[in-house]
C-alpha positions as CSV (number, residue, x, y, z in Angstrom):
1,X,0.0,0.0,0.0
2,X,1.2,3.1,-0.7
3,X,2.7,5.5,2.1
4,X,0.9,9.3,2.8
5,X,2.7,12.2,1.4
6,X,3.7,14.0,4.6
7,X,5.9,16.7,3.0
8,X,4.3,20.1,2.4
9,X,3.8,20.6,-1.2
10,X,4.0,24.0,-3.0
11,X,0.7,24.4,-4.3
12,X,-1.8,26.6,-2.0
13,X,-5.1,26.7,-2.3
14,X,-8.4,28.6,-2.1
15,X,-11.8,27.1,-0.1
16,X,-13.7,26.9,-3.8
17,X,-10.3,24.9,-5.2
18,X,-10.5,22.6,-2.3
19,X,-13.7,21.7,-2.5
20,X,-13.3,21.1,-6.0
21,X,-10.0,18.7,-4.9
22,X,-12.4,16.4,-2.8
23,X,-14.7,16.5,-5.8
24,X,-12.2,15.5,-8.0
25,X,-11.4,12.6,-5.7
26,X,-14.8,11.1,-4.9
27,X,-15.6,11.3,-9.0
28,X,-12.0,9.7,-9.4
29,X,-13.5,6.5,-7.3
30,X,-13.2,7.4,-3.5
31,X,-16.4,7.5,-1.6
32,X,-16.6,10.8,1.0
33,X,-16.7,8.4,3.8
34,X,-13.4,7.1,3.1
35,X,-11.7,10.3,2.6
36,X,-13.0,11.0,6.2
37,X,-12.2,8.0,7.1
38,X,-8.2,8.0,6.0
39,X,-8.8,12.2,7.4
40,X,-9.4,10.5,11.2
41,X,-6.7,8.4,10.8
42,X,-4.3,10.9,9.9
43,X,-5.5,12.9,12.4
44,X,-5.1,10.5,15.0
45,X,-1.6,9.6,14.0
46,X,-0.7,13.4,14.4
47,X,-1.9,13.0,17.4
48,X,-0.7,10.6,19.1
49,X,2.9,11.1,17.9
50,X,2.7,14.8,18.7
51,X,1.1,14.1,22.4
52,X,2.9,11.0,23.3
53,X,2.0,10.5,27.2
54,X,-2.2,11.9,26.8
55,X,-5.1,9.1,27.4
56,X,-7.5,11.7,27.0
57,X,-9.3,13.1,24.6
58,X,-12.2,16.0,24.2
59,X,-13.8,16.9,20.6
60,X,-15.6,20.1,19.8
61,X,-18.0,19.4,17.1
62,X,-19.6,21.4,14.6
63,X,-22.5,20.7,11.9
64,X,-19.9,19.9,8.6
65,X,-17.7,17.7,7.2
66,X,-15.0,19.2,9.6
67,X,-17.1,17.9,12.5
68,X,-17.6,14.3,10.8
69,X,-13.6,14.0,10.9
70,X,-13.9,15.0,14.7
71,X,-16.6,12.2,15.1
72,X,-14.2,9.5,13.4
73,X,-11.3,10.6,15.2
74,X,-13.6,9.9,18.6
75,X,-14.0,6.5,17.8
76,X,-10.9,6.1,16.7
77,X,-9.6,7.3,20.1
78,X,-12.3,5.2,22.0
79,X,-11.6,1.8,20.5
80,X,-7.9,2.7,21.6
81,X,-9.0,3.1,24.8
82,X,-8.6,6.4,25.2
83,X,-11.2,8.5,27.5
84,X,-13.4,10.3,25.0
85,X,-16.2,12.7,25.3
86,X,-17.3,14.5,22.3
87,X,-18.7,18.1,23.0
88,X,-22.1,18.8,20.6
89,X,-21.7,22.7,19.2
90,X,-24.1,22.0,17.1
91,X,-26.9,19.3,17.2
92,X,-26.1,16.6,16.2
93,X,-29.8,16.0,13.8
94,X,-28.6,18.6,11.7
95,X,-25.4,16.6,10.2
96,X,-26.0,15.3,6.7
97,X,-24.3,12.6,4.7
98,X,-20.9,11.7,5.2
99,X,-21.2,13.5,8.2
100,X,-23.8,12.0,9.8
101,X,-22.3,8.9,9.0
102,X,-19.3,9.4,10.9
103,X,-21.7,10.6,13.9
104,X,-23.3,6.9,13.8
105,X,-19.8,5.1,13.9
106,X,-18.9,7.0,17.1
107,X,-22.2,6.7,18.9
108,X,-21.1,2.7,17.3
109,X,-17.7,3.0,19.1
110,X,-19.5,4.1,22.5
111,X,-18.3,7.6,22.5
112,X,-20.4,9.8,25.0
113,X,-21.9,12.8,22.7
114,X,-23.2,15.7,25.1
115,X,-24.5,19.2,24.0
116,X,-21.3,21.7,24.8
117,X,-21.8,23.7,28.1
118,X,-20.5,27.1,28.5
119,X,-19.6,26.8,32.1
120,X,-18.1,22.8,31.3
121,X,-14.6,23.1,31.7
122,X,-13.0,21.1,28.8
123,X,-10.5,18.1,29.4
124,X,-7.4,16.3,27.9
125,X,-6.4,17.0,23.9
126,X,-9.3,19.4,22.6
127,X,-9.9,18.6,18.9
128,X,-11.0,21.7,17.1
129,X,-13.9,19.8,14.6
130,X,-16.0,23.0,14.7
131,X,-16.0,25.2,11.2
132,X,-12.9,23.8,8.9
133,X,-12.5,25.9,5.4
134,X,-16.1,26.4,4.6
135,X,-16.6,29.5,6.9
136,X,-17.2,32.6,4.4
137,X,-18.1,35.5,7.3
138,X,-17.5,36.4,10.5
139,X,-18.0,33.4,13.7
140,X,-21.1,34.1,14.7
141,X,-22.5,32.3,18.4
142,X,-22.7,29.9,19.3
143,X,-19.1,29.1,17.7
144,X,-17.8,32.4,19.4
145,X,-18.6,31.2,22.8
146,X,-17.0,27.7,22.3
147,X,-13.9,29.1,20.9
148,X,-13.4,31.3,23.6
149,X,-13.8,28.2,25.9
150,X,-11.1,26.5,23.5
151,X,-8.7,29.0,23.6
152,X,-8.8,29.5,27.1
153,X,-8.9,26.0,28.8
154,X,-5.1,25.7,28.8
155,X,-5.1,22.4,27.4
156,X,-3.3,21.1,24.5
157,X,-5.1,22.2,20.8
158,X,-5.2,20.4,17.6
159,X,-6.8,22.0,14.4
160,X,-8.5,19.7,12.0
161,X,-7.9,20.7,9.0
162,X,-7.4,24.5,9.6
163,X,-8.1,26.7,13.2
164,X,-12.0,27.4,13.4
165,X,-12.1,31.0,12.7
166,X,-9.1,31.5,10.3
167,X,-10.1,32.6,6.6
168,X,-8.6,29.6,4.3
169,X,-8.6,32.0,1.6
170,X,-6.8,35.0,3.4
171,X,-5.6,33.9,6.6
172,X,-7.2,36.7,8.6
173,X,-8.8,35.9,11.9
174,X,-12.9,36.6,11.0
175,X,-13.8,37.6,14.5
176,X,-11.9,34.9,17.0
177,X,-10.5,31.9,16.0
178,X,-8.9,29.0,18.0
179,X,-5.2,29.1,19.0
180,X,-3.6,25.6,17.9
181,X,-1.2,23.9,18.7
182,X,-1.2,21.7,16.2
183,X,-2.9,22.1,12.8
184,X,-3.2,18.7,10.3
185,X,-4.4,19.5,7.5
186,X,-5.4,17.5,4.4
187,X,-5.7,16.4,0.9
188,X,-4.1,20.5,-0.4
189,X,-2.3,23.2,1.6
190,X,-5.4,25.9,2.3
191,X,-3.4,29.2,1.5
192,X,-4.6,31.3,4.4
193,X,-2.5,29.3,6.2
194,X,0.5,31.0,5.7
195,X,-0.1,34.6,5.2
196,X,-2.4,37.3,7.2
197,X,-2.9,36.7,11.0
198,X,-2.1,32.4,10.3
199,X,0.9,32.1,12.1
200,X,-0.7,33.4,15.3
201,X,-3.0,30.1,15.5
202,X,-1.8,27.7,13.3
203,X,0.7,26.2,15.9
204,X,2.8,23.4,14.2
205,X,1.3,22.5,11.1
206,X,1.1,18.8,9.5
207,X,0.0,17.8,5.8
208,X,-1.4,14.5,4.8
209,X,-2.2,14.0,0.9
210,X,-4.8,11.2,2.3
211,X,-3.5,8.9,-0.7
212,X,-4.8,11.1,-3.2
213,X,-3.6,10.1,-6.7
214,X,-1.4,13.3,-7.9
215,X,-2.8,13.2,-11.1
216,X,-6.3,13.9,-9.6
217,X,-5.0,16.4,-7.7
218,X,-3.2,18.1,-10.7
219,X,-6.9,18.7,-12.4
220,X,-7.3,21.7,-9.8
221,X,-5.4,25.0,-10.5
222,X,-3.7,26.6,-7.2
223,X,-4.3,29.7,-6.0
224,X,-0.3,30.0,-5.4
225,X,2.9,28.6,-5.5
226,X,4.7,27.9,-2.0
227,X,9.0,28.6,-2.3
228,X,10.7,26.6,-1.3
229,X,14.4,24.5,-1.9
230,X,13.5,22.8,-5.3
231,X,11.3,24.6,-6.6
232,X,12.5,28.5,-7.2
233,X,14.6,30.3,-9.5
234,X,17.9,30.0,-9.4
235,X,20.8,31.4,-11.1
236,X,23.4,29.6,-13.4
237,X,26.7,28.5,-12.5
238,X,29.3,31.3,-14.0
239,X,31.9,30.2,-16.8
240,X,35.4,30.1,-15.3
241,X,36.5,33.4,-17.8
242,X,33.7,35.6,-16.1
243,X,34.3,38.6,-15.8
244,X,32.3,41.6,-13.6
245,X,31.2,43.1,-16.5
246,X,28.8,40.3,-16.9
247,X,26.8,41.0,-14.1
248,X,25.9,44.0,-14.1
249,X,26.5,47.5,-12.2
250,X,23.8,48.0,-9.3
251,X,23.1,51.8,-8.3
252,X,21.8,52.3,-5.2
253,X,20.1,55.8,-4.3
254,X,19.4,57.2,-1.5
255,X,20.6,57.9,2.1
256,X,19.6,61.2,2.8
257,X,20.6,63.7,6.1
258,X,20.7,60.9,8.9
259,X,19.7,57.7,7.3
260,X,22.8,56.7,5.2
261,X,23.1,53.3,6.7
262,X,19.7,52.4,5.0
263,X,21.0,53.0,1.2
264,X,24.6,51.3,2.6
265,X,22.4,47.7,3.7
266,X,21.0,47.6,0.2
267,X,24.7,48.4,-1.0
268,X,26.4,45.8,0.4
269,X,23.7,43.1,-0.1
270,X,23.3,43.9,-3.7
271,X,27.2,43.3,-3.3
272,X,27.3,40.0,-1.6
273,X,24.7,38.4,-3.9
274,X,27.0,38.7,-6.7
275,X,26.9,41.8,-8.9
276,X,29.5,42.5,-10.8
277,X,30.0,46.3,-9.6
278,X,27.9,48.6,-7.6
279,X,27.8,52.3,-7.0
280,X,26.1,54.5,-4.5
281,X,24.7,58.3,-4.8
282,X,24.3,59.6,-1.5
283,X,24.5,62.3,0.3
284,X,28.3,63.3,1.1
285,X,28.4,63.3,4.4
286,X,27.5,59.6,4.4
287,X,30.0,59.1,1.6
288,X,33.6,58.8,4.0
289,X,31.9,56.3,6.0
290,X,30.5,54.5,3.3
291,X,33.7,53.4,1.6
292,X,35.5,53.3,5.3
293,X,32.8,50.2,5.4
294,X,32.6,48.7,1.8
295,X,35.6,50.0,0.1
296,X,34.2,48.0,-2.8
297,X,31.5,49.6,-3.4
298,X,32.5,53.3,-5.9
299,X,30.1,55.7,-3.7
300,X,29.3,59.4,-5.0
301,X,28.2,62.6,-3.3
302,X,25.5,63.8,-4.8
303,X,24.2,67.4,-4.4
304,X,21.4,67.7,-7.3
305,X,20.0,65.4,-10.0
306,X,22.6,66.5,-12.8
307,X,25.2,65.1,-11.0
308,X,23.3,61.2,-11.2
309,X,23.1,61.7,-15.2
310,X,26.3,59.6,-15.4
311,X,25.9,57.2,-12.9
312,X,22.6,56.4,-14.1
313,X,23.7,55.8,-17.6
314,X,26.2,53.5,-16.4
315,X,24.3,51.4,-14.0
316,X,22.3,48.1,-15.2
317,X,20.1,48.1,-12.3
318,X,19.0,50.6,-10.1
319,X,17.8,50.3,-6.3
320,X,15.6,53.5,-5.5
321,X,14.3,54.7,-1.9
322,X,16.4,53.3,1.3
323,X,16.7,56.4,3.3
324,X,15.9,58.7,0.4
325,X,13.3,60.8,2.0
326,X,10.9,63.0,0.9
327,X,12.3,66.2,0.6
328,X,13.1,68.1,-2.4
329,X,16.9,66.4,-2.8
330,X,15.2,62.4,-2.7
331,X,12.3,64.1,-5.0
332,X,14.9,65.1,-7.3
333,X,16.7,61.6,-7.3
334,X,13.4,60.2,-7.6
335,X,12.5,62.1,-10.5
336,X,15.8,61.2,-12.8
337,X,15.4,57.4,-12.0
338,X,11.8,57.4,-13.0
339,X,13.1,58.9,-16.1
340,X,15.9,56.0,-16.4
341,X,14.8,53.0,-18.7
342,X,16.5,50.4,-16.6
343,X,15.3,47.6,-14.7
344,X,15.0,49.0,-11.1
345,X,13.6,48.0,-7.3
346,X,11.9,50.9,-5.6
347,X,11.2,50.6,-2.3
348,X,10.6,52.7,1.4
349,X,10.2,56.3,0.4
350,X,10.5,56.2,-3.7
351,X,6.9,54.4,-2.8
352,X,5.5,56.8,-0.4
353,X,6.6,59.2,-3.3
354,X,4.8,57.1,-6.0
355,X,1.7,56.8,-3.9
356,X,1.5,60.6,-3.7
357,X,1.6,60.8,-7.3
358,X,4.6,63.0,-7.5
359,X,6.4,60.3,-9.9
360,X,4.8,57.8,-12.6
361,X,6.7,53.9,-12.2
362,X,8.3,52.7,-14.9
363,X,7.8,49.5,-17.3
364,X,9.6,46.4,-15.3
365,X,9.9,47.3,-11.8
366,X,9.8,45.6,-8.4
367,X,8.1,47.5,-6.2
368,X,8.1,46.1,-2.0
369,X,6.1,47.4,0.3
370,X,5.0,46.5,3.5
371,X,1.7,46.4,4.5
372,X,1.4,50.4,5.3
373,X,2.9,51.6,1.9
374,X,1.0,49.0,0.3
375,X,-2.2,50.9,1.9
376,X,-0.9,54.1,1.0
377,X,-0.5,52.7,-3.0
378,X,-3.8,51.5,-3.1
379,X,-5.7,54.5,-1.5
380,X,-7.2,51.7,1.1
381,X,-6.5,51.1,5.1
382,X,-3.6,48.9,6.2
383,X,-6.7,46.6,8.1
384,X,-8.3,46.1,4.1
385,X,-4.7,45.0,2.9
386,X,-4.3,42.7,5.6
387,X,-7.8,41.5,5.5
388,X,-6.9,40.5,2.0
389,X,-3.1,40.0,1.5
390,X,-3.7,38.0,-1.9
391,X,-6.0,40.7,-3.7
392,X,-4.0,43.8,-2.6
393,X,-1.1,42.5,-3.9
394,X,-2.5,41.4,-7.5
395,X,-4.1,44.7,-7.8
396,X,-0.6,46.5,-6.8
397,X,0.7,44.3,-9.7
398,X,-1.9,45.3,-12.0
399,X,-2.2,48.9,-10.8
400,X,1.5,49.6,-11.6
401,X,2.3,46.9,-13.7
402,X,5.3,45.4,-11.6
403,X,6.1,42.9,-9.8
404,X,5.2,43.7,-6.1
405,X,6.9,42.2,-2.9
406,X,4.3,42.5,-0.6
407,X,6.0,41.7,2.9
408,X,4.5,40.6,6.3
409,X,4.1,37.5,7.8
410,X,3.7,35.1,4.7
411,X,5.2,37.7,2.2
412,X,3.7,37.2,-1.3
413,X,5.1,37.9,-4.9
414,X,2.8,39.0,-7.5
415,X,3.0,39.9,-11.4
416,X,1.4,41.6,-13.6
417,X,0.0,38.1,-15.5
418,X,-1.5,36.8,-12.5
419,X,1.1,34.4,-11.3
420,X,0.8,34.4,-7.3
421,X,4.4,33.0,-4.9
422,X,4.2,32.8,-1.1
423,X,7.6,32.7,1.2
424,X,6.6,31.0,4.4
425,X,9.7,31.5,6.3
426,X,10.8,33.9,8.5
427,X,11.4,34.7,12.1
428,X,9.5,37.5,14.8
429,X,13.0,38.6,15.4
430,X,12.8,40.0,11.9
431,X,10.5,42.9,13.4
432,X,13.7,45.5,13.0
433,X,14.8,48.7,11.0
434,X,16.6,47.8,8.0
435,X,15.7,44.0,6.6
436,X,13.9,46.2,4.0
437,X,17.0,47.6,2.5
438,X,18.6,44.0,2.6
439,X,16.0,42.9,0.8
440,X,16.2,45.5,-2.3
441,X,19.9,44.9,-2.6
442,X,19.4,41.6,-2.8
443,X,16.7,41.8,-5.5
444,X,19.0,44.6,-7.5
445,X,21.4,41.5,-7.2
446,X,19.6,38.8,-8.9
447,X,18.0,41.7,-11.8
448,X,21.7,43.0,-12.5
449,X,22.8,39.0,-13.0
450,X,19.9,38.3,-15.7
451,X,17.1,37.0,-13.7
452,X,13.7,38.3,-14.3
453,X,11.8,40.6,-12.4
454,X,9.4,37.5,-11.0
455,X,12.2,35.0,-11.0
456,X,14.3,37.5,-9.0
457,X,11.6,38.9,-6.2
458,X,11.0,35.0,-5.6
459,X,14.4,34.3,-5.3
460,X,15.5,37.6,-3.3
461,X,12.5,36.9,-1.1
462,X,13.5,33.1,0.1
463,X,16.8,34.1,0.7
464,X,15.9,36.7,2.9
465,X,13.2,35.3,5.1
466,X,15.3,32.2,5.3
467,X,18.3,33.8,7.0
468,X,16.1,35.7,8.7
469,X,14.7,32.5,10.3
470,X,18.3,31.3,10.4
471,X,19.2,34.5,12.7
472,X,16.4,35.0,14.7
473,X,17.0,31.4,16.1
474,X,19.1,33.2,18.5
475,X,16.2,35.4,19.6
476,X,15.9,39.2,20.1
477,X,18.3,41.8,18.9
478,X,18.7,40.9,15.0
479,X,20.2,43.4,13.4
480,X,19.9,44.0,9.5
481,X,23.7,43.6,8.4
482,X,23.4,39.7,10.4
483,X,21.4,38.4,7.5
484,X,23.9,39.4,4.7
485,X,26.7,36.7,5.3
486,X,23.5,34.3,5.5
487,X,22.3,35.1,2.0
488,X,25.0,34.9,0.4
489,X,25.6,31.8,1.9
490,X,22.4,30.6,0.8
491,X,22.4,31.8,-2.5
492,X,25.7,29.9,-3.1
493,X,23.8,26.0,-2.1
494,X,20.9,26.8,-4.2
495,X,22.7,28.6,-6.8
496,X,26.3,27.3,-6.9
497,X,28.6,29.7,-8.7
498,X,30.8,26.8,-10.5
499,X,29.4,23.6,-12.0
């Protein structure tokens, strides 16, 4: 027989396409009741090798599908000899089908099914079997109530499927939702539940493909692609007569009065990714320090706009916007790049700029805001881009016809042709001035060494979060410049630089 996939695949996907996936599935031969049936079993595998030492167990059961799992993992539990009780959110005469079905096999198994009590406290592992990916509005009662009792009864929490309250489409929280500790989930990866509020409640997350045939599975399109090692851009290997003409010159501009080491982060990680040569307009008082640090990288002190003319004609790439400002010198820099046809990253205040509508963008860009300029871009609260991380970033894409880096928790890389990426790595140590600069050096990098503007925000964007993650193991007090030697690092076992 064969074994369940366990690995976390790299297609995401929306309610609507998972429903479809199970649809595919029963047509392709597999009655619902036995996709619940292998769901329970996976569940209780999780289970019991994520919660060793437990005897006990305590289901909170809804009216769906999600709550017919819960039933089957009962009576899984109980013929194990586990204590069981299984606590009745909704009643259980109004489950249907498959559902319904797995209510029968518990009652079958002689698990005790009581209506849930407010004031009960709740006992052992609590299964969360209450709303799964179906839930399109806010939790309304009496699901509120019961998830409240979840979240505070201090005892251990698994998810099935996805937390009860978490949008499987945008991964925000649509009122409450439960707090897991563990989430399995089954047959696709749901895409909320790696962007938005997700990795709040989500806890450790588990993936079992039930034994569905791939090829069943390939019939649905995916809302997203998932990076990961395998299965992102990379660069090729470099011919031993290379030469740092080949890879291009990045400009980096910006670093106005008092914010120099912004535009000097994106310098030298535009450096240690690889291209061939890069330059730096800033402002001179920043320009002394500047090659004190990087002596590699040719800085300029730049007064006006006329004195870029030059350097913009001989860059390949240009980086626009760490520590620029908004006064009239970064207005002025601003101005002469968006005049420059050549591939460039804007970023921090070139996009507060754009959003004010002092500049037009130019064909090819990546543009990477965080949630906040994002807003600002789209004329819409930072609480409706959040609320919808997918959608604000497509229309960003189609708005200004780049490719967009929208970062947060589950950052997401969008083009103008619809293709959708999501990077779920990353760290809560990452919360720190400066990882945006990295970040647009890094992406200047991979443009000024031939990548595309998709292929290189995908790339750029791994990297990043992944020595982030890599960093912030060690806790608080991350600074920018720790994730540089990382990257590169990085960049080198996924894109080796000789055959």
């Amino acid at each position: 027989m064969p074994t369940p996939n366990h690995e976390l695949p790299h297609a995401l996907y929306n309610a609507a396409q998972v429903r479809s996936l199970d649809q595919q599935l029963i047509a392709g031969g597999i009655p619902g009741i036995e996709l619940m049936s292998r769901a329970a079993n996976a569940i209780w595998q999780a289970l019991v090798q994520h919660w060793p030492q437990e005897r006990s167990l305590c289901v909170m059961a809804g009216h769906g599908n999600n709550a017919g799992d819960g039933y089957l993992v009962a009576a899984v539990a109980r013929r194990a000899g586990w204590h069981v009780e299984v606590l009745a959110v909704s009643e259980p005469g109004r489950l249907q089908g498959d559902a319904a079905t797995a209510y029968a096999e518990a009652q079958a198994a002689g698990v005790m099914v009581s209506p849930w009590q407010a004031d009960v406290p709740l006992q052992g592992i609590v299964l969360d079997a209450l709303l799964g990916t179906g839930l399109a509005g806010e939790v309304r009662a009496p699901y509120t109530a019961a998830i409240e009792a979840i979240n505070n009864s201090g005892q251990p929490v698994l998810a099935v499927d996805i937390p009860s309250g978490l949008s499987s489409d945008t991964g925000e929280i649509l009122g409450c939702a439960v707090k897991a500790d563990l989430t399995v989930t089954l047959i696709g990866l749901k895409f909320g539940l790696f962007t938005g509020q997700a990795a709040d409640v989500v806890g450790t997350l588990v993936f079992d493909d039930l034994l569905a045939d791939p090829a069943l599975v390939g019939l649905v399109d995916s809302v997203a692609e998932r990076l990961g090692p395998g299965h992102m851009p990379s660069l090729a290997p470099r011919p031993p007569t290379s030469h740092k003409g080949q890879y291009g010159r990045v400009l980096v501009i910006g670093g106005d009065h008092g914010t120099g080491g912004a535009a000097l982060l994106a310098s030298e990680s535009s450096l240690r990714c690889g291209a061939g040569m890069v330059s730096l307009a800033t402002r001179a008082e920043h320009a002394a320090p500047a090659l004190t640090r990087l002596p590699e990288v040719m800085v300029a002190a730049i007064h006006s706009a006329n004195q870029l003319m030059s350097m913009l004609e001989a860059a390949a790439v240009l980086v626009v916007g760490p520590g620029m400002g908004q006064q009239s010198w970064g207005r002025s820099l601003l101005s002469a790049a968006a005049n420059c046809a050549k591939p460039q990253v804007w970023d921090a205040d070139a996009l507060n700029l754009l959003a004010s509508g002092y500049v037009a963008l130019p064909e090819g860009c990546v543009i990477t805001p965080h949630p906040g300029e994002a807003a600002r871009l789209l004329g819409i609260s930072t609480a409706e881009v959040q609320a919808d991380r997918a959608s604000a970033a497509h229309r960003l894409a189609q708005q200004y016809r780049a490719v967009v880096v929208l970062k947060g928790s589950g950052s997401l890389i969008a083009a103008p042709d619809g293709r959708l990426a999501l990077c779920d790595r990353g760290h809560p140590a990452m919360a720190t001035g400066g990882l945006g600069d990295v970040l647009s050096g890094v992406v200047g990098a991979l443009l000024a060494q031939h990548l595309a503007p998709y292929e290189a925000a995908c790339l750029a964007v791994w990297l990043h979060a992944a020595a982030g993650q890599e960093a912030g193991a060690g806790g608080r007090g991350l600074a920018a410049s720790d994730l540089i030697p990382i990257i590169r690092r990085l960049l080198e076992e996924c894109s080796p630089c000789l055959n």
